[in-house]
C-alpha positions as CSV (number, residue, x, y, z in Angstrom):
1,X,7.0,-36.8,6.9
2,X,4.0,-34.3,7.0
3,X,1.0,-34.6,5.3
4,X,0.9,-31.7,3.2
5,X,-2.3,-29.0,3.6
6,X,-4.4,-27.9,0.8
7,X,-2.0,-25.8,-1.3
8,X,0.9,-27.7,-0.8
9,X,2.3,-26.3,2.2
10,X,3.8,-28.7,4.9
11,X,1.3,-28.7,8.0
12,X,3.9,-28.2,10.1
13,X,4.4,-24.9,8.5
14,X,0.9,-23.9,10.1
15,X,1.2,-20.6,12.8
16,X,0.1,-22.1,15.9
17,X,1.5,-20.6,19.1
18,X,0.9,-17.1,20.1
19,X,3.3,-15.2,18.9
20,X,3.5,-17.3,15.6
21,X,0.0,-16.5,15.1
22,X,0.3,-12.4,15.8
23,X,3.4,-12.3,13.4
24,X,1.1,-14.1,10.8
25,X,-1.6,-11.4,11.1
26,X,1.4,-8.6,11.0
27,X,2.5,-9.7,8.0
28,X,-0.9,-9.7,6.0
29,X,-1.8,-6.3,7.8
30,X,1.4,-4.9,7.1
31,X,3.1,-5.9,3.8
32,X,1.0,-9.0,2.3
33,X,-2.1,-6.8,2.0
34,X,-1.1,-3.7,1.1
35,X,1.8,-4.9,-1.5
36,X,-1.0,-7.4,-3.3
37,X,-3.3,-4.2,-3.5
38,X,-0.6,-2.0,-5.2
39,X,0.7,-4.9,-7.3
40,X,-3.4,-4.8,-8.2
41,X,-3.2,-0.9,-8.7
42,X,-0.1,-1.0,-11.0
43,X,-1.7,-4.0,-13.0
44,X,-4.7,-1.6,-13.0
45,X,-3.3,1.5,-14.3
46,X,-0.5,-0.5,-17.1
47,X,-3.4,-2.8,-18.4
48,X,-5.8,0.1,-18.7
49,X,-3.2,1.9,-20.8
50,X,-2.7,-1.2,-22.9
51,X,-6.4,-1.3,-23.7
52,X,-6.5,2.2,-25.1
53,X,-3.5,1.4,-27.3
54,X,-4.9,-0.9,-28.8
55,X,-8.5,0.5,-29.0
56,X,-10.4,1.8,-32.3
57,X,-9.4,5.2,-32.9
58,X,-10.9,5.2,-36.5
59,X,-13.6,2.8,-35.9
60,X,-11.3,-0.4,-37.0
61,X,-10.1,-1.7,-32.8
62,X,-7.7,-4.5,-32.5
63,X,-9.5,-7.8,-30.8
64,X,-6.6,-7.7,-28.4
65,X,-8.2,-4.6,-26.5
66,X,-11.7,-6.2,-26.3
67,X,-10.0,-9.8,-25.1
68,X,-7.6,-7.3,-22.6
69,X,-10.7,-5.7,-21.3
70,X,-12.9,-9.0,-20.3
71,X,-9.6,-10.9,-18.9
72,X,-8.9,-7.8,-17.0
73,X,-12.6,-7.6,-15.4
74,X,-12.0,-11.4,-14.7
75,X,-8.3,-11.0,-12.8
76,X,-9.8,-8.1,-10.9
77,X,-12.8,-9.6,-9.8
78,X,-9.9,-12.4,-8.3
79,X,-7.9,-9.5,-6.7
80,X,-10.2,-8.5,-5.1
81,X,-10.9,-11.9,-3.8
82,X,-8.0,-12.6,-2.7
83,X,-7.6,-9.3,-0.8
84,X,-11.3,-9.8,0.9
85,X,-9.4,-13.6,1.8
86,X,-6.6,-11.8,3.3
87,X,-8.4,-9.7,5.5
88,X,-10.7,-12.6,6.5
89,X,-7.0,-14.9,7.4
90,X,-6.2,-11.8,9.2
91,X,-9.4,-11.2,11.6
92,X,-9.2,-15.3,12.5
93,X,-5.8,-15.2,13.3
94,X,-6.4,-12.7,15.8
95,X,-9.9,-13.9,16.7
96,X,-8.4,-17.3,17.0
97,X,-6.4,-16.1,20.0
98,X,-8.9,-14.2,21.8
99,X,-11.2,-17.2,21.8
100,X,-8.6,-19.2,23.2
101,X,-8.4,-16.6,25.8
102,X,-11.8,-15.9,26.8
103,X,-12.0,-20.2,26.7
104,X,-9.3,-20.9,28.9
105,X,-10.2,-18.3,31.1
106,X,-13.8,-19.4,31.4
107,X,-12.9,-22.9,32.6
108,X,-10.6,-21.5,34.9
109,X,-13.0,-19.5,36.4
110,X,-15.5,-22.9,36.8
111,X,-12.6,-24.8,38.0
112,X,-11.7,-22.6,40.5
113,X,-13.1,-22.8,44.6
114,X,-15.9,-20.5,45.4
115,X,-14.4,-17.2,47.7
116,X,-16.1,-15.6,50.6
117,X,-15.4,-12.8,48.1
118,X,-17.2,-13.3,44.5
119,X,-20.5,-11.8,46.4
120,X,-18.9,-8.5,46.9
């Protein structure tokens, strides 16, 4: 049995070859990030709507459009969050393989004879 990560998912469920890891950063840069930031967009524009419904139009407002309004400020402060989260899991996804890279081929180029030709 695996010990589960933070979250709850399985830790064998972590990307961690090559190609795991590049379909992992697709997947936020294609679809993950862009569908959360319309899901965001359409919450926007129907709770915005929802608000002025409910607003004072003869100086007596419901309490619902005030209490609409602050939880509204408060979810998109966390959208916003999450999408700046996304983009972050994105760039180390990627970044994580480049390091690897530029690692592995570092020590191979220290483990590797001197050649007449590395003055040249």
């Amino acid at each position: 049995m695996t010990t589960p990560l933070p979250g709850g998912a399985p830790a064998d469920a972590l990307a961690s070859s090559p190609s795991e890891k590049k379909a992992a950063a697709k997947a936020i840069e294609k679809h993950i990030h862009p569908d959360t930031k319309t899901a965001g967009d359409y919450a926007d524009e129907k709770t915005n709507t929802a608000v002025k419904e409910f607003d004072a139009r003869d100086g007596h407002g419901w309490a619902t459009s005030t209490a609409l309004r602050k939880a509204h400020k408060e979810w998109g402060k966390q959208v916003k969050s999450l999408l700046h989260r996304l983009g972050s899991d994105h760039t180390s996804l990627i970044d994580t393989g480049l390091m690897f890279q530029r690692a592995d081929g570092g020590a191979a180029g220290m483990l590797r004879p001197p050649s007449a030709l590395d003055d040249f």
